[in-house]
N, C-alpha and C positions, 0 to 999 in steps of 0.2 A: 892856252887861250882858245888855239882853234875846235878844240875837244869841248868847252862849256860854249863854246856859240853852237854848235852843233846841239847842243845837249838842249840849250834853251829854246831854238830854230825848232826842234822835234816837238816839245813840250806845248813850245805854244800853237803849232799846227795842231795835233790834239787835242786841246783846249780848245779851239774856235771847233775843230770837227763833233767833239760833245756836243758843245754850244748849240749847234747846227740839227745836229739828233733832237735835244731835248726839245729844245722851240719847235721846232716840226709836230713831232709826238703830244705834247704836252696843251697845244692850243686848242682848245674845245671846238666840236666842229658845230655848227650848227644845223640840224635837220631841217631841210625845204617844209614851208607850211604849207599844208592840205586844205584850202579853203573850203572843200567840197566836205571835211571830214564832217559827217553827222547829219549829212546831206543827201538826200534821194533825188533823180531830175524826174518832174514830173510831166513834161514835154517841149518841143523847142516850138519857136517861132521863128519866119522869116520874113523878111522883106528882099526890094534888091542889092539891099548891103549887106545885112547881115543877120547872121542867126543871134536868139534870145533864148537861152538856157533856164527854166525855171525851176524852183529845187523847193522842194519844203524837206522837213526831217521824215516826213512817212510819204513822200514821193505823191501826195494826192492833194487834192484842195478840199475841201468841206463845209458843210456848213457850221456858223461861228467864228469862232474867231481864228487867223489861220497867221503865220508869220510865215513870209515870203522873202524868197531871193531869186536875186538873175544875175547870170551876167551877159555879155551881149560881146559877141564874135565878129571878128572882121572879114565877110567873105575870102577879100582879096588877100590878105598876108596872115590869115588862118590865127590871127591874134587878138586876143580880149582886149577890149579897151578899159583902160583905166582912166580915165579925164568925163566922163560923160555925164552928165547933170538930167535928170529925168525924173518926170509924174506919170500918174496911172489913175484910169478912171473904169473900174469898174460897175459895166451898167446890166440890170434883171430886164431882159425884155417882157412883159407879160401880156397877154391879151387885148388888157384894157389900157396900158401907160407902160412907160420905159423910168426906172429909177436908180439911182445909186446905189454906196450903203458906207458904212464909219473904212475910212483908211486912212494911213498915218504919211506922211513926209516917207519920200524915199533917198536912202543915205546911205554913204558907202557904209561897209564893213567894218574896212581898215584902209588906211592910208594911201595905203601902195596897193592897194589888191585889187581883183577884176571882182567883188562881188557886192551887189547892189541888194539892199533888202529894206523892208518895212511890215505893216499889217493890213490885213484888209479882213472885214467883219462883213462876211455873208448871213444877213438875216434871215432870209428864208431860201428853200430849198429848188432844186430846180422840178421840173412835172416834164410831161408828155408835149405840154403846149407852148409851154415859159422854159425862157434859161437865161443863160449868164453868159458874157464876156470881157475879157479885160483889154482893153488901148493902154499902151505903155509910150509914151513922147519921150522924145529924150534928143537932148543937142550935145554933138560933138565939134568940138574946134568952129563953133559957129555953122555950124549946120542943122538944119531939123532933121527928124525921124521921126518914122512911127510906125506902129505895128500893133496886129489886133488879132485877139485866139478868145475862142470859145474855153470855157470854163464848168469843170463838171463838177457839180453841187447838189450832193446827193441827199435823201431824208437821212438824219441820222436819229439814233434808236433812242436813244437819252436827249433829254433836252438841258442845251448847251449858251442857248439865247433863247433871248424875249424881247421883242418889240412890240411896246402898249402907248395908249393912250394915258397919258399920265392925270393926275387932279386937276393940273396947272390947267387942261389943255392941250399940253404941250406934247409932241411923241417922243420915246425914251429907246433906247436901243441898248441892254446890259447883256454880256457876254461874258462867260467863265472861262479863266485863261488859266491857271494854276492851282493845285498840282497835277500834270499830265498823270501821275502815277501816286496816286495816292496814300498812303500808309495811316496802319493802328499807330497815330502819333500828332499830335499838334502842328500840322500842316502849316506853311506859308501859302496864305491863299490869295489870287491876284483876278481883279473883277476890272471888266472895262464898262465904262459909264459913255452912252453920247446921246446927243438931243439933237433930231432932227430940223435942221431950218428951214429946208426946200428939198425938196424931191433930187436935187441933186449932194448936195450939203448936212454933212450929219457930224459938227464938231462936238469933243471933248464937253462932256454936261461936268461943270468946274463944284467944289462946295458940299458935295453931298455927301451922304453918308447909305452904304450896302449893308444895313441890320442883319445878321445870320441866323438860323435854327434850325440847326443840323437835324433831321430826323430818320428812324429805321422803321417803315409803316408795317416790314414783317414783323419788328417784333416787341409789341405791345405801343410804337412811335416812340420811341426813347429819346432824348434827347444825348447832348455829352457838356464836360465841361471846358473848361478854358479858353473858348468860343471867343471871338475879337474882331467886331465889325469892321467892315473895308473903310477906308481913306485915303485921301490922294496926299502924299508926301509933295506936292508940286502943283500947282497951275496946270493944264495939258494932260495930265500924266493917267495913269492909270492907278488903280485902288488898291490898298495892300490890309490885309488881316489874316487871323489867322482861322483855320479851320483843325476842329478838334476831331478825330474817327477813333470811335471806339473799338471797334472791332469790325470783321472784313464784312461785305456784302452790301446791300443796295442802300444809299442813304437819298435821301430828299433834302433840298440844302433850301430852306423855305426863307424867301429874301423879302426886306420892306427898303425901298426907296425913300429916302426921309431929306428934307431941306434942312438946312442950317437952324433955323427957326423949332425944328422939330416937325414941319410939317409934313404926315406922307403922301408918296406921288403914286405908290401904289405895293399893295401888297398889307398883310394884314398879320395879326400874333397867331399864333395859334394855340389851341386850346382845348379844352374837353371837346369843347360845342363846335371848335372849327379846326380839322387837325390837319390842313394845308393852307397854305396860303396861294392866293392866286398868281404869286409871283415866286418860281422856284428854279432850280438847278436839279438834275439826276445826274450821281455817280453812281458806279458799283465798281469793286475789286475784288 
């Protein structure tokens, strides 16, 4: 008897010490997320509290349409805040007036995380005389902030935005957001639409429709097929269609602004007699 309590005492110490092994080994561990991953800082800001991290994915801002993140550092315990609630007004100082230009809500990331992000659509570029900067507010545990960095807004080579004067009247701000990287293939192509209200205020222009005709003016103006004019799947949102590329090298992506009604706000067919439109996008790959 005392031989098999021995025998079983052995057995089952063994059995919990397995036990113990496998569970150990066996539990998935999870890798720490890289908030930053895909992310460039494209310079800090401070105040007396704290620094303001700003990041795009090619480390610069530009003109057009730009998707921005921060997050924002706490001098004293060297730690990002996660709790913080904050808007951003980016304003073009120019010569003759001071104005805004289209930005979106700014919202965490993800839940738990220190990074803050939205968009903001630089219409025009900065000069020798005029620039840009960004005020970012933002309240922690009931306290205010704020903090304010100049902004470089450079000409860029391809045009990327158009702000006109529409049919209505009205001024329109449309800016080509996708695809960064184009390819010979039937692209997902994503277009922002806004309407100016006030020199500071430039909300979501709702309803419309971004007409497409892709052209290549090196060679012979071609068009391509399977073409799929933009539309907003939502209220707010931004415009989604597709873009057709036949093959690599510079295309003209010649756009009409059209209303519900069919009416356009701006931009025209093109044709034998007119082989751009005055409302367009440039890629090249």
């Amino acid at each position: 008897m005392k031989f098999s309590i021995k025998i079983f005492i052995a057995f089952f110490a063994m059995a919990l010490f397995l036990s113990s092994c496998r569970t150990s080994s066996d539990d998935p561990v999870t890798p720490p997320v890289n908030e930053l991953d895909g992310l460039t800082k494209i310079k800090e800001v401070a105040n007396d509290t704290h620094i303001i991290e700003l990041y795009s994915a090619s480390g610069t801002t530009k003109q057009g349409y730009n998707n921005l993140k921060f997050r924002i550092k706490n001098k004293s315990t060297n730690q990002y805040e996660k709790n913080a609630t904050a808007t951003w007004n980016p304003l073009m100082h120019m010569t003759s007036m001071t104005h805004s230009c289209p930005k979106s809500e700014i919202k965490k990331v993800t839940s738990d995380g220190t990074l803050y992000g939205g968009y903001i659509v630089f219409q025009m570029a900065e000069n020798a005389a005029e620039y840009w900067d960004l005020k970012i507010d933002y309240t922690i545990n009931g306290t205010a902030y704020s903090a304010t960095t100049g902004v470089s807004v450079p000409q860029e080579s391809k045009q990327t935005v158009s702000s006109f004067l529409g049919s209505d009247n009205s001024r329109y701000i449309v800016a080509y957001i996708e695809p960064k990287t184009p390819k010979v293939a039937v692209n997902d192509w994503t277009v922002g639409v806004w309407k100016m209200q006030d020199m500071m205020t430039f909300p979501v222009a709702d309803g419309l429709t971004v007409k497409l005709d892709p052209r290549m003016p090196g060679m012979g103006n071609h068009s391509s097929p399977n073409n799929v004019d933009a539309k907003q799947t939502q209220a707010g949102g931004l415009y989604y269609g597709k873009l057709s590329l036949t093959m690599t090298g510079y295309w003209k992506l010649n756009l009409q602004l059209a209303k519900a009604d069919g009416t356009v706000l701006k931009g025209e067919p093109v044709t034998d007699a007119n082989p751009v439109s005055s409302l367009y996008f440039e890629i090249e790959f």
